[in-house]
TITOR-17531 format. One record per residue (C-alpha): residue in one letter; z, y, x. Coordinates in steps of 0.5 Angstrom, whole numbers, plus 500, padded with zeros to 3 digits. Layout:
N
AZYX;...
end
This chain:
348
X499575981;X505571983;X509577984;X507580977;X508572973;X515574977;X516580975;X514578969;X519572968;X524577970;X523582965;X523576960;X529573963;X532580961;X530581954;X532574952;X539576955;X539581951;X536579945;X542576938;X543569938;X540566932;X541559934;X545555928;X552555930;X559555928;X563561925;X569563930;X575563926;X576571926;X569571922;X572566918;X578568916;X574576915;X570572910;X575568907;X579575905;X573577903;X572572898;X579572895;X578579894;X570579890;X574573886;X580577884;X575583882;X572578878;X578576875;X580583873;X574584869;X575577864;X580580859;X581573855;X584571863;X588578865;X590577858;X593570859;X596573866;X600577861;X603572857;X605567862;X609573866;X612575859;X614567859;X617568866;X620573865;X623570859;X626564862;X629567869;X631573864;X635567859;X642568861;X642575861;X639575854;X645570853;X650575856;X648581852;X646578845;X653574846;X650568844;X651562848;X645556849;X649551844;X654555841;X654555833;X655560828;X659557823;X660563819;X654569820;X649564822;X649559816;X648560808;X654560804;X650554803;X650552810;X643553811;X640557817;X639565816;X632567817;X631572823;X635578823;X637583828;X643580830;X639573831;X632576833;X629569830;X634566826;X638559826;X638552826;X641547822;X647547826;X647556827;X645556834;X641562835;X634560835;X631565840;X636563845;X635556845;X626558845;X628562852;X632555856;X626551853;X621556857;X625554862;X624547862;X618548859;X616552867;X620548871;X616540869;X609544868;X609548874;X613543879;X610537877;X603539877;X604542884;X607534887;X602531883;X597536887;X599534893;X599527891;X592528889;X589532893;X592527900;X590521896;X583524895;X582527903;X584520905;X580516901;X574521902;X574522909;X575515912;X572510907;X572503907;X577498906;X583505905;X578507901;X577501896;X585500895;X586508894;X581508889;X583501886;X590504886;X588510883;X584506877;X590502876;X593509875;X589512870;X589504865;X597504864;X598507857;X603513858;X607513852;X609505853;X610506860;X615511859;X618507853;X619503859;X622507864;X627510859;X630504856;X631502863;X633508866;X635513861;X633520860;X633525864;X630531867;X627528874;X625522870;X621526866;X618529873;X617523875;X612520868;X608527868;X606526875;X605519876;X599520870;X597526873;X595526881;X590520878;X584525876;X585530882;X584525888;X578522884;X575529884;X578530891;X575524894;X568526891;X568533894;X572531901;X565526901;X560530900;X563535906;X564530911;X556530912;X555537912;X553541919;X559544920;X563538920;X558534925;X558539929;X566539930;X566531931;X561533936;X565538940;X570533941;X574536935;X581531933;X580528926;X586532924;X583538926;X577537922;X581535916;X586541916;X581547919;X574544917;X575540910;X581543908;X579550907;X573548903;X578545897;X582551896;X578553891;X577547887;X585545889;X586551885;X583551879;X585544878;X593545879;X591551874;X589546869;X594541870;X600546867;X598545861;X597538860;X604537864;X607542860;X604537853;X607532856;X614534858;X614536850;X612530847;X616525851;X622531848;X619531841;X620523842;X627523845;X625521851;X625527856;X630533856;X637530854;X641534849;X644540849;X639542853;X633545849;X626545850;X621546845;X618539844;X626537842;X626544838;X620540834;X623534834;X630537831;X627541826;X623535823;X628530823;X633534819;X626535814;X629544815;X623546815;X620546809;X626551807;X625555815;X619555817;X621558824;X624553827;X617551828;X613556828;X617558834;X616553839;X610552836;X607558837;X610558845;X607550846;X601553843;X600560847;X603557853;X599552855;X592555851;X594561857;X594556862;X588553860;X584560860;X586562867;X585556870;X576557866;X577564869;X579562876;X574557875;X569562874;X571567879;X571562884;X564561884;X559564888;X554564883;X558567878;X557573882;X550574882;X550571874;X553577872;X548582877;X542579875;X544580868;X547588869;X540589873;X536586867;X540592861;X537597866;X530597871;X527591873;X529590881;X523590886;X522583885;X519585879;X516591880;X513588885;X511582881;X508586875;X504590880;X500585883;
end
């Protein structure tokens, strides 16, 4: 009996050897890293089947494009950024011509090529969007980290600080700011971050505190892991999705606001164009009632550029969810044969 409850035992040892661990743990970083990949991948497929976002991808390219092209459009079109043209680009009234071949959409009031000055807008227009959303993501998402994760008092001044953020009134702050420190393209940087980092570390703090209590993360404060490697390897990685969406979605709303500091003279200084400075000089001249170019040009490149921007980032938002998948699996299984589920169910 003994020697059989050992030989036994020893078999049971071995097969116990031998069998998978099922027990909960920590995916190495090499199966992560293998997951991660392959989340980015389903997310780009999902992406490349919504029309309305590769649609936007393509405009938002064709405006890059058209920014980083603007001084060899000038050189080949021989039309400089603030030169005028008194004789082929006015009226014998001394109004702006309408488009033409040789101005592909028109003059100004002062005969400067209309086209020309849209192209050294956009990348104005770029540079505020793109840039400023990046730093104030930063701010955000370090802000939001910071206070999500440690709480307390930190928690309470980053969250007071954040609040008192989101009361100060744009417009008259920077009012404010330019009557004391005059316009200018890093002042302009300046305002459109400061507003916009607000609602990203709100958003960041709430995440960043659901996460902290999840398994994975006590799992790693259990194993002797560092508080900075939790942040950047366990916490971190899980906010890229949601950093994304959100910086996506910024864009536009930086590039409204570059505008509308422009329109009201306290963005970009002159000559320098941009399209809210474009708008604002065709209403204060009153030209276009008699050239309705000089709005809907830039108009139409305000309006289309921030429409994309704000598609990609509900695509992105879309692609980058999980459930999105299987929303659209289950719909295509339903356009065919019921699943085994439902056979299953209708059987019994």
């Amino acid at each position: 009996m003994s020697g059989a409850s050992a030989g036994s035992g020893a078999s049971t040892a071995s097969a116990a050897s031998k069998a998978p661990d099922l027990s909960p743990e920590a995916p190495s970083s090499a199966e992560s890293g293998v997951a991660q990949l392959n989340s980015w991948q389903h997310m780009w497929r999902r992406l490349r089947r919504d029309r309305a976002s590769m649609t936007a991808i393509a405009f938002i390219a064709l405006v890059a494009v058209l920014a980083a092209a603007a001084p060899l459009l000038s050189q080949i079109t021989g039309h400089g950024l603030s030169e005028q043209f008194r004789d082929t680009g006015m009226t014998p009234d001394g109004l702006p011509v309408s488009p033409s071949s040789t101005f592909l959409m028109g003059t100004d009031q002062l005969g400067r090529d209309v086209f020309i000055r849209l192209a050294y807008g956009a990348q104005v227009s770029l540079l505020v969007g793109v840039v400023a959303s990046l730093i104030a993501a930063v701010i955000g998402v370090t802000v939001g980290m910071l206070a999500g994760y440690f709480g307390g008092w930190l928690d309470a001044v980053l969250s007071r600080l954040t609040d008192f953020v989101m009361c100060i009134p744009f417009l008259l702050c920077a009012l404010a700011l330019v009557s004391v420190f005059g316009a200018s393209v890093a002042l302009c940087l300046f305002v459109v971050v400061f507003f916009s980092w607000a609602v990203t570390g709100r958003v960041i703090r709430a995440q960043v505190r659901a996460l902290k209590q999840r398994e994975f993360v006590e799992a790693s404060r259990s194993l002797g892991a560092s508080t900075l490697s939790i942040i950047f390897k366990d916490i971190l990685p899980n906010l890229t999705e949601s950093i994304i969406v959100y910086t996506t979605q910024m864009i536009p709303s930086a590039i409204v606001f570059e505008a509308t500091l422009s329109f009201l003279g306290m963005g970009i200084v002159p000559p320098q164009p941009s399209w809210g400075g474009m708008l604002a000089d065709a209403a204060n001249n009153s030209t276009y009632m008699i050239a309705p170019w000089l709005v809907f040009a830039p108009g139409s490149m305000l309006l289309f550029t921030t429409l994309s921007f704000n598609i990609l980032g509900d695509g992105l938002r879309d692609a980058l969810d999980p459930k999105a998948g299987r929303r659209l699996f289950s719909r295509t299984r339903g356009r065919g044969r019921p699943s085994a589920g439902r056979q299953g169910a209708d059987h019994g």
